[in-house]
C-alpha distance (Angstrom), angle and dihedral (degrees) to the residues before:
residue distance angle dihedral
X1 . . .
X2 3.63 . .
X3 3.52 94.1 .
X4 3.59 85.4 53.6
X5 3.95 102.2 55.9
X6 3.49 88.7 40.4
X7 4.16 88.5 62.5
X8 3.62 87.2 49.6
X9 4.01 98.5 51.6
X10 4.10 85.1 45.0
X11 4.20 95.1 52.8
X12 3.94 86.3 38.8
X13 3.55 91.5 50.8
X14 3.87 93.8 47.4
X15 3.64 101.1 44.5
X16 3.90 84.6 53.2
X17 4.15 88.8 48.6
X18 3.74 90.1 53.8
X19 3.87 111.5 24.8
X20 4.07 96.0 113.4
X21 3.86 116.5 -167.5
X22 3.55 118.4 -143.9
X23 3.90 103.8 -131.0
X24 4.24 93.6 -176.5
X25 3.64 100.7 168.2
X26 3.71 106.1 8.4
X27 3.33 84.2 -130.1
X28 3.74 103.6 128.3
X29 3.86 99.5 21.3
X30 3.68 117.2 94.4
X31 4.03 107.1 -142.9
X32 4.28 94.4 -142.0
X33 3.71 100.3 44.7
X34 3.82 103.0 33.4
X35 4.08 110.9 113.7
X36 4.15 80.4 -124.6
X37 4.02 89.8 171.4
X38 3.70 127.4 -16.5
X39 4.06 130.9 2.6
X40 3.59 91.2 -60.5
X41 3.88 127.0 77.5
X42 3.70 123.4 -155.2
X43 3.72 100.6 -100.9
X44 3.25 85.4 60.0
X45 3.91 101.1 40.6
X46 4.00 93.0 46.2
X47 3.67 100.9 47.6
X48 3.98 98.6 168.0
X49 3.97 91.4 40.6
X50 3.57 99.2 44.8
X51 4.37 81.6 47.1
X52 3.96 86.4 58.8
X53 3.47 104.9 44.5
X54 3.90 123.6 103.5
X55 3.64 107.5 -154.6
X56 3.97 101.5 49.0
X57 3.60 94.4 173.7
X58 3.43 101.5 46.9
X59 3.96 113.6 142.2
X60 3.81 120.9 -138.6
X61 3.54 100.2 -98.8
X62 3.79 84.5 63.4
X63 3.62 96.9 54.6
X64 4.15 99.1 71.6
X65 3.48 133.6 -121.3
């Protein structure tokens, strides 16, 4: 049973670790609250920056290149 759940965590953990989303146009991906890599999004990563920026909803097209 262990053996098991431990199986699971490890293909959960690498389909997370290599699951890539194509952005394209940025269009409909906001750059703060997008899960960009991880379980964490940047908002939430970058306290202090996210605090200080203007546009908090910005989506990645937005952002430049």
């Amino acid at each position: 049973m262990i053996g098991t759940n431990h199986n699971s965590l490890c293909l959960v953990n690498w389909f997370s670790a290599n699951l890539i989303r194509k952005v394209r146009n940025g269009e409909d991906t906001h750059f703060w609250r997008y899960l960009w890599r991880g379980k964490i999004t940047l908002k939430d990563k970058f306290l202090r920056l996210f605090s200080l920026v203007v546009d908090k909803d910005i989506l990645a097209s937005e952002v430049g290149s």
